[in-house]
N, C-alpha and C positions, 0 to 999 in steps of 0.2 A: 477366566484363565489366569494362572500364577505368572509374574511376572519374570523374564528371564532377561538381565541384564549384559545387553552386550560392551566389548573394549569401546574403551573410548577410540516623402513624395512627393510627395510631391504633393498631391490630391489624396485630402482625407476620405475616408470610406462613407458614403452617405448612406448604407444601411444604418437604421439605427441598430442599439448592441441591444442583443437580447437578455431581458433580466429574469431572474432566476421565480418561476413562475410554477404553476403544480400545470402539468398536461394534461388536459381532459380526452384529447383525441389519442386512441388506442393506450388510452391507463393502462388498462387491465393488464395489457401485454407487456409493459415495460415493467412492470413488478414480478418480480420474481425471485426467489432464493438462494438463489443457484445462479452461474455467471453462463448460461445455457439451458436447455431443456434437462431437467434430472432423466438420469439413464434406469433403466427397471435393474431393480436390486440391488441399488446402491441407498441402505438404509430403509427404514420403514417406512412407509406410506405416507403422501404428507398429509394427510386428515389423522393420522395417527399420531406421527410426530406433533402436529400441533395439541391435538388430547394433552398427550403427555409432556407438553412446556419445554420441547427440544428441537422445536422449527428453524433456531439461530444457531441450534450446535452443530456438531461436525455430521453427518450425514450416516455413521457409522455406530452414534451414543444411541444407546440404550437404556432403559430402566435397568435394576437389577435391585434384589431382596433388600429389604431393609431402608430400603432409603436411597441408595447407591446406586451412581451412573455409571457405565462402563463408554468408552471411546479406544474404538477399532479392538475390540476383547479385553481391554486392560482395566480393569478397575482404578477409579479414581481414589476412592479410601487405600486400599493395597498403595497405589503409586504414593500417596501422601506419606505412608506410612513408611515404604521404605526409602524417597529420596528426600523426604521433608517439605514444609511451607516454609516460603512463597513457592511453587513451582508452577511451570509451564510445562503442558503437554501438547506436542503438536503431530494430526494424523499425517502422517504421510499420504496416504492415498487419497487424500481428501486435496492435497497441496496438487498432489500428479495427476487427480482427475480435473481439476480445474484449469491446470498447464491445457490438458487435451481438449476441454471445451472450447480453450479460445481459439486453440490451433481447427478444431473442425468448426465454429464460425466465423472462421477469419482466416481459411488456406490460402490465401496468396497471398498475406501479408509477413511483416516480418513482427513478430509478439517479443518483445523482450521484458522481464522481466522486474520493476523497479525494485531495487535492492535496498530503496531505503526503508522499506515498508520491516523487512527486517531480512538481512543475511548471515550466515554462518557457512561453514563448508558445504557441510551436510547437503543445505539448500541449493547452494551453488550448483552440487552437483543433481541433485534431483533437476532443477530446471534446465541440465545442460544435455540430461538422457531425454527430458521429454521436449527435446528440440526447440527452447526458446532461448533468447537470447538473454545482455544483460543491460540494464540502466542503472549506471554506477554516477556518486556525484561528488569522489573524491579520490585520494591517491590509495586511501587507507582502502577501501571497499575496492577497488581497482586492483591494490595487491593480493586482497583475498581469495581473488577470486581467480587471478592468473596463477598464482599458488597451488591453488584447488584443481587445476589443470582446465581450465575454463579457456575456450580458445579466446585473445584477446580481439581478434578478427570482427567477434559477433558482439562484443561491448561497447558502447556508447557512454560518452560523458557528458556531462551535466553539467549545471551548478552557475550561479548568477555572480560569483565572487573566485572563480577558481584561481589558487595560488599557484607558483613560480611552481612549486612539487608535482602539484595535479596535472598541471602540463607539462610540468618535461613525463612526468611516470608513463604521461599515456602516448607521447611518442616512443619514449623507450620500448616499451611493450607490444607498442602496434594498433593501438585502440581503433574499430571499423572507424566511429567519424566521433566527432566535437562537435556539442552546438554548443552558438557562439551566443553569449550572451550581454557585451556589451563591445564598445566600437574599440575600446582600448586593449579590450582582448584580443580582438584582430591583431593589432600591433604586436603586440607580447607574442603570441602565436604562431606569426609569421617568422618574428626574431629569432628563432631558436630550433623554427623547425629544419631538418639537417638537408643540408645543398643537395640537389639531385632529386629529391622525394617532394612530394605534394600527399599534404594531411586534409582528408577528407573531411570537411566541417558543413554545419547548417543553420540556419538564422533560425533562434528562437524568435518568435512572434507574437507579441500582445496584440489580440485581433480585438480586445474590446467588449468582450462578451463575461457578462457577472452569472457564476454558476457554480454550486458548491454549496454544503451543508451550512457554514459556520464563515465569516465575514473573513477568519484570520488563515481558511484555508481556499478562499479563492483569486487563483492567479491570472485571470483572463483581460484582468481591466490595468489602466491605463494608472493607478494609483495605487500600485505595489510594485516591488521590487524586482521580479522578474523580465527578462522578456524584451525587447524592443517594439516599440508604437508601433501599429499600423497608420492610425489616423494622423500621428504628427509626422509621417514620412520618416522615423528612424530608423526602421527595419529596413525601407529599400536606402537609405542611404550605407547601412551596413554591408546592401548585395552588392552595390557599388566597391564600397573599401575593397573586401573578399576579394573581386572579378580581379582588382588593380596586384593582388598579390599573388607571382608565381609559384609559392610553397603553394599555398590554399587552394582546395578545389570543391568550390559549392556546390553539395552534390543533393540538396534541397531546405525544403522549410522546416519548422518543430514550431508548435506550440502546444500549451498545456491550460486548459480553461479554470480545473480547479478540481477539488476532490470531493468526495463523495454525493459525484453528481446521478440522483435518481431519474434523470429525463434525458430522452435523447435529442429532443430537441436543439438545445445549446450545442451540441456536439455537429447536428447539421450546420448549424452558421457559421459554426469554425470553416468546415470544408468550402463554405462556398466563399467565405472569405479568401482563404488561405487559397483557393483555384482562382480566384480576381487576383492575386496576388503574383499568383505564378504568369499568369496571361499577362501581365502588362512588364514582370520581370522579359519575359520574351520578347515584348514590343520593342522595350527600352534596349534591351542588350544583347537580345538573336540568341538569346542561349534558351533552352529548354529543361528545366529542372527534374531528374527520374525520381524523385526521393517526395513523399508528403509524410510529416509522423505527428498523426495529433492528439499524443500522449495517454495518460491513463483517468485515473481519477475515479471509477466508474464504487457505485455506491455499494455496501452491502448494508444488510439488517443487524442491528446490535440489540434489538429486541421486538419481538411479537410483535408484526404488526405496522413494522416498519420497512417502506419502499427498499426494493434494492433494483439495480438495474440489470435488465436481460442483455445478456450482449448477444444472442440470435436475434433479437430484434434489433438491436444497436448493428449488429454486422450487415443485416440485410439493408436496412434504411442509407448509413454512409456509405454502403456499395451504391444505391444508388442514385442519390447525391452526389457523390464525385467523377460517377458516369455521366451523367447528365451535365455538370458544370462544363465538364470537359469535351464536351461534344458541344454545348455553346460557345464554347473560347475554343475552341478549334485546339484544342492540346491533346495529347495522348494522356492515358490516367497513368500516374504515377504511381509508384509500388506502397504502399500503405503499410506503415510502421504503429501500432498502439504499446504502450509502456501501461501494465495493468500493475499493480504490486499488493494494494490490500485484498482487491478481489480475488485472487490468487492463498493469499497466505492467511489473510483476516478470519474468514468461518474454520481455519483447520486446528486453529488453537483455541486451549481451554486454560485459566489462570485459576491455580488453586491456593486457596488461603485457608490457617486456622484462626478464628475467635480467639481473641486476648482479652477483652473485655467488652461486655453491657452495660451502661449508661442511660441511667432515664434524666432527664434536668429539663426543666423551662417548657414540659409539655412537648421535648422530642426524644425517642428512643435512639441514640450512637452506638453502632456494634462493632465493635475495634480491633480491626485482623493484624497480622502480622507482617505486609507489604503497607502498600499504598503510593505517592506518587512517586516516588524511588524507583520504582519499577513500572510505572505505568500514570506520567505525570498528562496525560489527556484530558481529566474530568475538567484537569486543574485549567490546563491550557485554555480548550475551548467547550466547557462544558458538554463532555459525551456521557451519556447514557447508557449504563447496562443493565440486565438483569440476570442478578446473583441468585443461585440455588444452595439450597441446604442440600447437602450430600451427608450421607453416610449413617442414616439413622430418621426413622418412620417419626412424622408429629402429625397429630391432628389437633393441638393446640392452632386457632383459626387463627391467619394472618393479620402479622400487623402492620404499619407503616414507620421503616426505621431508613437510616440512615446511616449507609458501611462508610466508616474511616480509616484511615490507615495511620499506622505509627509514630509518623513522622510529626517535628514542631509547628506545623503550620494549618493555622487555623482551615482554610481553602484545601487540605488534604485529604479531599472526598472521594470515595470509588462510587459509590452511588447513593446517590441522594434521594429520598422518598421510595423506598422501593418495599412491594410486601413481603416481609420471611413472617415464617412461626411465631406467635408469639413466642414462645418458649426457647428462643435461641439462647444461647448460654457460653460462656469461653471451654473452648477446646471443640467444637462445633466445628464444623467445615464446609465453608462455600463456596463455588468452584463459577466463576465466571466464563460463559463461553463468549466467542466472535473476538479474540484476545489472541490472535496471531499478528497483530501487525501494529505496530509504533507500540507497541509496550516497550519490550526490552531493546529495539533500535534507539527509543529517546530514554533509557533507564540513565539514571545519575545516581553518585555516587551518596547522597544525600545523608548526613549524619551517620557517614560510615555505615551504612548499612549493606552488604553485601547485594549484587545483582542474584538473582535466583535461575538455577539450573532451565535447560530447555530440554525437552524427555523426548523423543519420536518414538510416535507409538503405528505400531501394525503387524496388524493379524496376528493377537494374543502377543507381541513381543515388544518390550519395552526398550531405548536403549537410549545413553544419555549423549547429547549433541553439542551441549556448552555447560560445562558445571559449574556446580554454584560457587559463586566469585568473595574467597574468605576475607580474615580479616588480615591473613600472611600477606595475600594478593596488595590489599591496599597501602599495608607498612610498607614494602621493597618500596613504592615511589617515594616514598618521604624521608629522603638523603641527608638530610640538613638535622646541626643543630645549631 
């Protein structure tokens, strides 16, 4: 279809921590593509879609003539063509049907949304019609989204360094609660929240547990920067501080293990942590916490082949783990909060680039598009892996093994490293990376003035642009000085 563009303690925990391990008991089931059971006729068949090397894409891509992938009816070569490279496309329906899987396995919790994975209006509002909440972790993303008409009631804040701004915006606003992530934040937070009112906050918690793709995105241990110990008692010294402040009202715990975690395993031992936690907060100070949230993180596939995690079987299992702790420690189960953000928005985008140059040297082929870590500095960060397609034109020249770069001056500015296209690729060529909706353009910089690249929403035949591409006017206004 043609494209029609619309307007713009005390006592350390003597569980040992669990380290991040492959699961053998019920694998099978925790692998899966989809952040739930795929629904019939959303997309082709997955023995089909894997034939056809589109298992990691949006649920709605198709083949099309010539070489050409279409996502929710909209042709990628057309979209290239009329909004340019770099661009992003991302399905809508693909964003709101994943909103829905977590809400039907997970209806009595509260799902909110992590907003760092990437926000814009747009999104704000999609996730606010399909009833989930938001996880915001600063003032800037906090005004976006109460702007956007986002009720502040159901947003939650974040962040392990939050400034003087971040917290006054989110009392001004009304933010549902705060977690708290160190003791002098308490202080600060108390200070200013306004006489008469009690701000609803909750102890983030390092329970200790190492779980996560990549070393630099796991938050659960005791030697990064998040979070307050469980083992060296500075989280319950925190529930301490809190209880002593009449603004504050501890209305539960938060912790967060790490991202792109493929096992559910790790995510059991939080809970059972986190409910030892809560039982002996009751012993010690007679209060009873409603609130458990223990966060997102949960994996998707960036390429064939690769784990992602079911969250029907992630929902059924911590349902009942947290039942069970809590009938041992005699507590009532608390209302269960998860914060999902790339499983959500990660498979619904697609990053399209053109070829600028082919490079052979030293026995390695470099095919050098027109982004790269500018818009998408990941590979850089912690080495992720994609797998890039030729779009827009039929080769049966047999694959080679090349290595896509991107523009920029920096030797480490790789999109994907070893991966097989055509032999025959050539500049002005187009290759369209899927699973590229989340921490692209949220962590895009500005890097040798290179413009951030448009974000497209695509559905049902109809294209419409949701952030445009960021020129070179945009960059000039901030630089005031001579």
């Amino acid at each position: 279809m043609s494209i029609q563009e619309l307007p713009v303690q005390e006592q350390p925990v003597q569980e040992l921590p669990v380290q991040e391990q492959p699961v053998q008991e019920q694998a099978a089931q925790e692998q899966h593509r989809a952040p739930g059971t795929d629904s019939p006729g959303q997309g082709a068949p997955a023995d089909a879609r894997d034939a056809e090397g589109l298992s990691v894409w949006p649920r709605s891509a198709r083949p099309e003539p010539h070489g050409d992938v279409s996502v929710s009816g909209i042709s990628l070569t057309e979209a290239a063509d009329r909004f340019g490279t770099p661009l992003y496309l991302l399905d809508e329906q693909e964003v709101r049907e994943r909103c829905r899987a977590y809400r039907t396995a997970f209806p009595d919790a509260d799902i909110l949304y992590a907003a760092k994975a990437f926000l814009c209006r747009a999104m704000a509002h999609w996730i606010q019609e399909e009833g989930l909440g938001l996880d915001v972790c600063s003032a800037g993303e906090l005004a976006l989204a109460v702007t956007t008409g986002f009720p502040p009631e159901k947003i939650v804040l974040h962040g392990n360094a939050k400034s003087p701004e971040d917290l006054s915006t989110a009392l001004r606003l009304g933010v549902g609660r705060i977690v708290v992530d160190s003791t002098s934040e308490i202080t600060r937070l108390a200070a200013i929240t306004p006489p008469g009112t009690r701000q609803p906050v909750m102890v983030r918690v390092t329970p200790g547990i190492a779980a996560g793709g990549h070393t630099k995105i796991r938050t659960g241990t005791d030697d990064q920067k998040f979070g307050l110990s469980l083992t060296d008692g500075s989280a319950q010294h925190a529930v301490t501080r809190i209880l002593d402040q009449p603004h504050l009202e501890l209305v539960g715990l938060h912790c967060h293990i790490g991202s792109q975690v493929d096992s559910v395993k790790p995510y059991l031992a939080a809970v059972r942590r986190m409910v030892g936690l809560m039982a002996r907060i009751r012993d010690e100070h007679g209060i009873t916490l409603p609130q458990l949230n223990i966060g997102g993180g949960h994996a998707i596939a960036y390429r064939p082949g690769e784990e992602s995690l079911n969250v029907g079987v992630l929902a059924g299992r911590v349902r009942a783990e947290l039942e069970d702790g809590c009938a041992r420690t005699g507590l009532p189960v608390p209302r269960l909060t998860l914060e999902p953000g790339r499983a959500i928005v990660g498979p619904a985008g697609v990053a399209v680039y053109r070829v600028l140059a082919v490079k052979r040297t030293a026995g390695r082929t470099f095919v050098a598009v027109d982004g790269g870590m500018s818009d998408n500095p990941r590979p850089a960060l912690y080495g992720v892996r994609y797998a890039p397609r030729l779009i827009g034109r039929p080769s049966s020249t047999p694959p080679r093994l090349v290595t896509v770069v991107g523009r920029h001056c920096e030797a480490g500015d790789v999109l994907a490293d070893e991966v097989a296209l055509p032999g025959d690729i050539h500049p002005g060529d187009l290759l369209a990376v899927p699973a590229a909706g989340a921490y692209h353009l949220s962590m895009a910089s500005g890097y040798n003035l290179v413009g951030r690249p448009p974000v497209v929403a695509v559905s049902n035949g109809i294209a419409r642009v949701l952030v445009r591409r960021e020129s070179l006017d945009d960059m000039s206004r901030r630089d005031i000085g001579l």
